[in-house]
Structure formats: structure tokens, C-alpha cells
C-alpha positions, 0 to 999 in steps of 0.5 A: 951677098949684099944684105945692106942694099936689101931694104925691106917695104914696110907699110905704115900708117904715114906711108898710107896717109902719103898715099892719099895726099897724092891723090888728092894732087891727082883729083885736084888736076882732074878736076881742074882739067875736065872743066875745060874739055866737058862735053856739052850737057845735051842729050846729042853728047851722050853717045859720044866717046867724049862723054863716057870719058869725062864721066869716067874720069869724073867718076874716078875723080870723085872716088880720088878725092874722097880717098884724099880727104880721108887722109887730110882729115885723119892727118888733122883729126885731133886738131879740128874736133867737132868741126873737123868732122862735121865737115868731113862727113858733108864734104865726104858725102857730096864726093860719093853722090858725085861718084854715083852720078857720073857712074849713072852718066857713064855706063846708064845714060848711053843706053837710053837716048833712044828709048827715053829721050826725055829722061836722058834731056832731063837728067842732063840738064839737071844742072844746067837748070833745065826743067824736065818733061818727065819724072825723074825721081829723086834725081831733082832733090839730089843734085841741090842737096849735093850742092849745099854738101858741097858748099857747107861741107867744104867751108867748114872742113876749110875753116877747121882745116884753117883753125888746126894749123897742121897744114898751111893755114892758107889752103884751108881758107882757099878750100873755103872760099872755093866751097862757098864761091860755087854758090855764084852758079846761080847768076853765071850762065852754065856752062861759064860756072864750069871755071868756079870748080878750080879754086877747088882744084887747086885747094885739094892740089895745095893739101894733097902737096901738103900731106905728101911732102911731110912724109917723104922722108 
């Protein structure tokens, strides 16, 4: 018997929150890389295996980084008060929009380029700027609403983040100015806006890192 090697997995609230700064890591790599591999936003990409892919992978992102800012928040939930959770509860719900979308890009659109080419054409190019034929429902007040999420969530839980001070100050302020610097998109030509997505990338990658190694040992 050899009971002193024996070590017995205990879950605990700091093993869970370590959990979710890998993912974190893991959504800011994703995101980074699928800007660069994103097939074109055109009505012939979405029958490509390519493109059920991507959307996957997005989908899978999106679900990564709320799983992660979940944990950056409750990590810092006493610190960032009011503002804190302003932002959370906006950065948080652009992810699940972002989730709902690329789901709807993965397993609907595939199905109807032949029978409606023109929805297909213009919930693609929703953001491309593309103004469609046909009615697409809410689809158009959606995408700019998630974009404002976007910018006004992720500079707010940036700044609160940079005002706690439990993680590097410096990741807050970056998961800020990569929420505001999207709003560049207007003047750059899609799909060269596509490279304002890895200041994002890299600030969830920071704060995933962050909340990981505090808790290795």
C-alpha cells in the first residue's frame, strides 16, 4: 500500500476559476487565428466546408469567452462594483448574440442558398455593409446593437478591470482600447477590419494567462 502518492482530486471554487482563464487563453487564439483564414463573406462560401468550419469554431469561441469572462469577472467581482458588472452583463451578452449568429452561419445558412439566395446574400453581408434585397428581420438591428455591446461593454469591463488592479493593470486598458478601436471598422474596408479583432485577442489571451497562473499552485 502506498496511500502517501494517493492524492485525491478535490474540485474548488479556485480550480473552476483556473479553469476558466484557460479558456479565455483558448478564445483569444481562436479569435486571433479565424481573421486570417475567414472565408470570403459571399453567398458562394456558404456551402464550403470552409465555412461551417469557421462558423463552428466562432461558435465555439464565443461560448469559450463567455465561459472566460465569467471567471475574470467573479475573480474581480469585489473590486469593480458598479462598473464591473455594467460591463460584464454588456460584454457577456454580445458573446451570446455572437454565439447565436455563427450557429445560424453554421447549421441554417448551408441550407438555403438554393432556396433563398437573397436572404443567404443579405445576412451575409450584414456586416460587410451590404444592403439586402429582401427582409431580414431583426437580423439588421442586431448586428449594430452587438457591435455597440461590443465596444461599450469591453471598455467598461476594460476600464474596471484596470481600476481593481487584481490583474495587470495593463490587460484591462488593452481589452479597452480593443473595444473601442473596432469602432475603426467604419472607415477600413471589410475585410481589412477583420485584423482590429486581435487587440482582443490578445487582451482575453493576457487575462486568461492572468487568472491561470495565479492559481497554479
Amino acid at each position: 500500500m502506498n496511500n502517501k502518492n494517493d492524492k485525491k482530486q478535490v474540485i474548488t471554487g479556485k480550480s473552476l476559476m483556473r479553469w476558466t482563464g484557460r479558456f479565455a487563453i483558448l478564445a483569444g487564439v481562436i479569435y486571433i487565428c479565424i481573421q486570417f483564414i475567414h472565408p470570403k463573406d459571399h453567398i458562394s462560401s456558404v456551402s464550403t466546408d470552409l465555412w461551417v468550419i469557421i462558423a463552428c469554431t466562432t461558435c465555439m469561441m464565443s461560448l469559450f469567452s463567455l465561459i472566460g469572462i465569467i471567471g475574470i469577472y467573479t475573480r474581480q467581482v469585489e473590486e469593480t462594483n458598479w462598473l464591473g458588472l455594467i460591463g460584464f452583463i454588456l460584454f457577456s451578452l454580445f458573446w451570446l448574440i455572437s454565439m447565436i449568429f455563427s450557429f445560424i452561419e453554421a447549421f441554417i445558412l448551408p441550407l438555403l442558398p438554393t432556396d433563398a439566395p437573397e436572404f443567404v446574400e443579405g445576412l451575409v453581408g450584414i456586416f460587410a455593409g451590404t444592403t439586402s434585397t429582401v427582409n431580414l428581420g431583426v437580423f439588421p438591428l442586431l448586428a449594430p446593437f452587438a457591435a455597440i455591446l461590443y465596444g461599450l461593454g469591453g471598455l467598461l469591463f476594460g476600464l474596471a478591470t484596470y481600476r481593481a488592479g487584481v490583474f495587470p493593470r495593463m490587460a484591462g486598458a488593452l481589452l479597452s482600447f480593443a473595444a473601442v478601436v473596432t469602432f475603426a471598422a467604419a472607415i477600413i474596408p471589410h475585410p481589412f477590419d477583420r485584423i482590429l479583432a486581435v487587440p482582443m485577442g490578445l487582451a482575453l489571451i493576457w487575462l486568461g494567462w492572468a487568472l491561470w497562473s495565479e492559481h497554479r499552485n
